[in-house]
C-alpha positions in Angstrom: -42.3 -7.1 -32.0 -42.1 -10.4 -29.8 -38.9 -11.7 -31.6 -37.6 -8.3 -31.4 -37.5 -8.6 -27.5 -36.1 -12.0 -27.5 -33.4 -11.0 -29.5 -32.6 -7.8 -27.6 -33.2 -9.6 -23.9 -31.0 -12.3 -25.2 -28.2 -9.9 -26.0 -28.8 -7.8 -23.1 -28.2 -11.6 -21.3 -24.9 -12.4 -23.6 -23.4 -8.8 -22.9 -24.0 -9.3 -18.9 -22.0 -13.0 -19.2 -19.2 -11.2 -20.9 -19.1 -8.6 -18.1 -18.8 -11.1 -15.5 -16.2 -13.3 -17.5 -14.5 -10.0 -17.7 -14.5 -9.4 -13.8 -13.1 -12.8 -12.9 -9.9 -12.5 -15.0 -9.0 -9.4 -12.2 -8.1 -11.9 -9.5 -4.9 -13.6 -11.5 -2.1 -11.1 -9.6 -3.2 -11.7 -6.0 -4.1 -14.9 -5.9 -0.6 -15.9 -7.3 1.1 -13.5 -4.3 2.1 -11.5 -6.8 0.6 -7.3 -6.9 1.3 -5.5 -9.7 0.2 -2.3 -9.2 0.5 1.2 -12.3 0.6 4.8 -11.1 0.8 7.6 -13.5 4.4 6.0 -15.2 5.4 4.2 -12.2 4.7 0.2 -12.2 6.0 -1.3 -9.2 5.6 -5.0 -8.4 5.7 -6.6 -5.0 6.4 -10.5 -4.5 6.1 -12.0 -0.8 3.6 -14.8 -0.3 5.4 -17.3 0.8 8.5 -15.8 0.3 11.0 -12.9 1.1 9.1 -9.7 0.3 11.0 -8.4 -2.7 9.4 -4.8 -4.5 10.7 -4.7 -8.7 10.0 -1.1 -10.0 10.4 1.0 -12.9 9.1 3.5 -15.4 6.5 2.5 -18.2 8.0 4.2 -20.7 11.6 2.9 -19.8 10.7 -0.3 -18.7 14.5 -2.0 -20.1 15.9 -0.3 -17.1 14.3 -2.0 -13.7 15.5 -1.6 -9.9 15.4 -4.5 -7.5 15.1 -4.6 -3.9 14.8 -7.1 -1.5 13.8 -7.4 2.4 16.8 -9.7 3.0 18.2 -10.1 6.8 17.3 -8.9 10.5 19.9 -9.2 13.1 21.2 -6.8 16.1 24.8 -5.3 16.3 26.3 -3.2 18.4 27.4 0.2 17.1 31.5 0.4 18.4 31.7 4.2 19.2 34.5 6.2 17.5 34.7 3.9 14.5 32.4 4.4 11.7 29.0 6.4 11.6 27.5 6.5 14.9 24.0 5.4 14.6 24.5 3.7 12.0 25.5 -0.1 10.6 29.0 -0.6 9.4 30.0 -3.8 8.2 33.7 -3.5 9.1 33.7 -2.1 12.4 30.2 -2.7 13.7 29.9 -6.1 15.8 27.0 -8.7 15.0 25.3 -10.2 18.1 26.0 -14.2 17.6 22.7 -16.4 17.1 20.5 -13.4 16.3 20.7 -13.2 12.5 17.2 -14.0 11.3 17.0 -15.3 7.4 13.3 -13.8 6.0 13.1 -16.2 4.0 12.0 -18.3 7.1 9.0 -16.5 7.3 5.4 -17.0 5.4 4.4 -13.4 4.3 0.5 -12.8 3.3 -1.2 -9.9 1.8 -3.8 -7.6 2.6 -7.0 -6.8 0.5 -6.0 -3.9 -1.5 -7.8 -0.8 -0.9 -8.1 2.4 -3.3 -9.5 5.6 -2.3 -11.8 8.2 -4.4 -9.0 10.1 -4.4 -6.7 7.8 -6.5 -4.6 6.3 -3.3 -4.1 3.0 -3.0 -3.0 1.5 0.3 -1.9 -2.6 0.9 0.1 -4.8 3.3 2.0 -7.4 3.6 2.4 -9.0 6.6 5.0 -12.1 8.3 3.2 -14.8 9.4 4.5 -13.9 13.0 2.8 -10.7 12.9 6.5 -8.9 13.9 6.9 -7.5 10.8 4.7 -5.7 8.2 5.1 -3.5 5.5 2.3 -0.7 4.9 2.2 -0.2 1.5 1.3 3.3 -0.2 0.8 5.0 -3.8 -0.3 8.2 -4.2 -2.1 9.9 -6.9 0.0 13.2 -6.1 3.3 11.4 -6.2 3.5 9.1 -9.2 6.9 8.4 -9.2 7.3 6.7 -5.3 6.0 4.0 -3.2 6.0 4.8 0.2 6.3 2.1 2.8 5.5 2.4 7.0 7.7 -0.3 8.1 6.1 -1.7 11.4 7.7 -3.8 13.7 6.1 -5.5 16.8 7.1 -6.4 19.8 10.6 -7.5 18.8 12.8 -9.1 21.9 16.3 -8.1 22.1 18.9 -10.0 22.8 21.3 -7.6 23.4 20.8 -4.6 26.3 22.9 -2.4 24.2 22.2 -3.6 20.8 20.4 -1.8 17.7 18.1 -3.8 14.9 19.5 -3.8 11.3 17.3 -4.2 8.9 18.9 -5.6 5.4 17.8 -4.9 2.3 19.6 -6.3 -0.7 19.8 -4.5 -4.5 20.0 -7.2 -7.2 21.1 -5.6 -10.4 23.2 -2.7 -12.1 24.1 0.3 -11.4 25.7 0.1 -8.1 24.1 1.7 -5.0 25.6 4.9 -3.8 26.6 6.0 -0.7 23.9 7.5 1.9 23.5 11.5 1.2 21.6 14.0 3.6 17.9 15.1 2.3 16.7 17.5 4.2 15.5 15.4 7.1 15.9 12.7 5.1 19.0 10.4 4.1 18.9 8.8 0.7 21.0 5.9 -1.9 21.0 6.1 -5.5 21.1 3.4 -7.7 21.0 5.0 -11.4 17.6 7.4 -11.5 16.3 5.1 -8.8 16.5 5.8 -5.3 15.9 4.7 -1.5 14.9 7.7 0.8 14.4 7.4 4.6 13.4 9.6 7.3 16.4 9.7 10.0 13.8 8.7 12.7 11.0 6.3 13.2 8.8 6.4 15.8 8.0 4.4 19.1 4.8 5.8 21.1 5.0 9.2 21.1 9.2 9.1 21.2 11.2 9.8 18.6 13.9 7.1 17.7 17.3 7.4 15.6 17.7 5.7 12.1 20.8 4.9 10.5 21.2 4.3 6.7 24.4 2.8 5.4 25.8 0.4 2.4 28.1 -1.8 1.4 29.1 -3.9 -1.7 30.9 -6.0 -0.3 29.7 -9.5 -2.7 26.5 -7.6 -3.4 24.9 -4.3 -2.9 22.9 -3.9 0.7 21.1 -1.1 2.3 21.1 -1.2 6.0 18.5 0.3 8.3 19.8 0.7 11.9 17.3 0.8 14.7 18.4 2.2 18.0 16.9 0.1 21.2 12.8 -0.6 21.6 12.7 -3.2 23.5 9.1 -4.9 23.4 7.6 -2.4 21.4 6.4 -1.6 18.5 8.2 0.5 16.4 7.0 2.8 13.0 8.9 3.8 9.8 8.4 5.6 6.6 10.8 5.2 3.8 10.1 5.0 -0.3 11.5 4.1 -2.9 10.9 5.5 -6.6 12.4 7.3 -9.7 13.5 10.5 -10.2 13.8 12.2 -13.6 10.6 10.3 -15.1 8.9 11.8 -18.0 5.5 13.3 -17.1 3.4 15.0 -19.3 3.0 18.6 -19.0 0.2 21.0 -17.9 1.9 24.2 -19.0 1.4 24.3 -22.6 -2.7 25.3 -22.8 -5.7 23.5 -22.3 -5.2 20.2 -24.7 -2.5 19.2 -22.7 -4.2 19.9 -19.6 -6.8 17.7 -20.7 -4.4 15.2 -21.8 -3.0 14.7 -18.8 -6.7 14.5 -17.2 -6.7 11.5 -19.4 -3.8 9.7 -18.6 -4.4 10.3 -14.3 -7.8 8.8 -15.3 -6.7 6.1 -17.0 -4.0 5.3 -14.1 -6.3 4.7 -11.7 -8.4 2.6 -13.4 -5.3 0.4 -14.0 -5.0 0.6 -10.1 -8.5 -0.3 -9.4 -8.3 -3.1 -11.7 -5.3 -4.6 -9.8 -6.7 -3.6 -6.5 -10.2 -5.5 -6.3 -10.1 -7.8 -3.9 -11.4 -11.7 -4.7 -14.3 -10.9 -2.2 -15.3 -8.4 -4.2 -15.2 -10.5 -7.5 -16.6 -12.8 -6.1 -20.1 -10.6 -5.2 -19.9 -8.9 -8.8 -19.7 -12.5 -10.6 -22.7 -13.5 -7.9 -24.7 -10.6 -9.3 -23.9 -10.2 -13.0 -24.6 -14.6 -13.1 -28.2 -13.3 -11.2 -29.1 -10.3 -13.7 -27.7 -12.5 -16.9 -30.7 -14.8 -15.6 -33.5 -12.7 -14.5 -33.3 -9.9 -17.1 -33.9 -12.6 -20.2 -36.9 -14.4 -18.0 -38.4 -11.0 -17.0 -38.6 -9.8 -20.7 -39.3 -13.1 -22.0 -42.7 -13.2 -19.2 -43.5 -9.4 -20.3 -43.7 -11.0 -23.8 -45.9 -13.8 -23.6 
């Protein structure tokens, strides 16, 4: 009976020191600025630390085809009335203010813990080390074929009286982007089965402010977000990006695939919460599986003697 419990606390003690071994290894993807983060078939993976932030997406079970975007340029222009889309960015007819182009890649960008709800939602940022820009990050359990994105910009300083803020956002890859198409209140480009959708307003306070989405290919494929004046303040808005026409499974066809699809939503979001424990909190679960790998051997070992 007394070797019996030494071998059984001794396992008990082995199993314990594989869990915690186990909860280490979740750290790799932040701590290398990289987030990689699966939601029912969507994977999407964010780059930024240190760098421009760039967001690589595509489906799990057509993972050959992937779509590439990335935060590229800031600068003001003024919108030349009568020529082009009012509103809106247009690289042959709109004028650039001289000296105010801003390269991203001059910024440091940091991430946010990751947090996951009960619910399955998952919510990050990543933020410029100046604090003007940041991009909320969201994936929800509801919508597993998007990440939506509240792009937030602080306190920016025009230059310009008369001037609007273009945001540039470069697509790196094939097929080409298409040209902007209304959405309901939305306006969305097409690249292949992926897309880029974006409210036509963001908000500043309480006031509603116009959006412009435009493109060009001109040397590469960009995506242009055109911000009408906010001075000084700070300015919210909400686009996504995704794939439409993924494969889901269906729900229609009786209760084993109901219950197949149970499966696979489960299984997503353990995936999620895998990528999205903070090194804080691996840190306390290592702290406390090293403790119980120690006391639970000792305590049975001193019941024993």
């Amino acid at each position: 009976m007394n070797s019996k419990l030494q071998f059984y606390s001794l396992l008990l003690g082995l199993l314990l020191v594989i869990g915690m071994m186990s909860a280490t290894a979740l750290q790799t993807d932040q701590s290398s600025d990289n987030l990689e983060v699966t939601t029912g078939q969507l994977v999407v993976k964010i780059t930024g630390g240190g760098n421009v932030p760039r967001y690589q997406f595509w489906d799990r079970n057509a993972n050959s085809t992937r779509y590439d975007i990335q935060f590229s340029q800031v600068f003001e222009a003024k919108d030349n009335p009568g020529k082009g889309t009012q509103n809106a960015y247009d690289l042959g007819t709109d004028t650039k203010v001289p000296g105010q182009t801003l390269a991203l890649s001059k910024l440091k960008w940091n991430f946010s813990d990751v947090i996951q709800e009960t619910n399955g939602n998952t919510h990050f940022n990543l933020t410029s080390s100046d604090g003007t820009f940041q991009f909320r990050n969201h994936l929800y359990a509801n919508q597993a074929n998007a990440l939506k994105f509240d792009l937030v910009i602080n306190n920016y300083q025009f230059q310009a009286s008369d001037s609007m803020l273009v945001l540039a956002f470069k697509f790196q890859g094939t097929p080409a982007v298409s040209q902007p198409l209304p959405n309901g209140s939305n306006s969305q480009v097409s690249f292949g089965n992926g897309y880029f959708s974006t409210s036509k307003s963001a908000m500043v306070g309480n006031k509603s402010l116009s959006v412009g989405l435009s493109t060009s290919s001109a040397g590469s494929s960009m995506i242009y977000l055109a911000y009408q004046h906010f001075n000084g303040k700070t300015m919210i808005h909400d686009p996504s990006i995704g794939i439409s026409g993924m494969t889901t499974h269906s729900s229609s066809q009786g209760n084993t695939d109901t219950t197949q699809t149970t499966n696979s939503s489960s299984q997503s979001r353990s995936q999620i919460w895998q990528v999205a424990i903070s090194p804080v909190t691996i840190g306390v679960s290592s702290f406390l599986a090293t403790i119980l790998a120690i006391l639970v051997p000792l305590t049975l070992y001193q019941r024993n003697k």
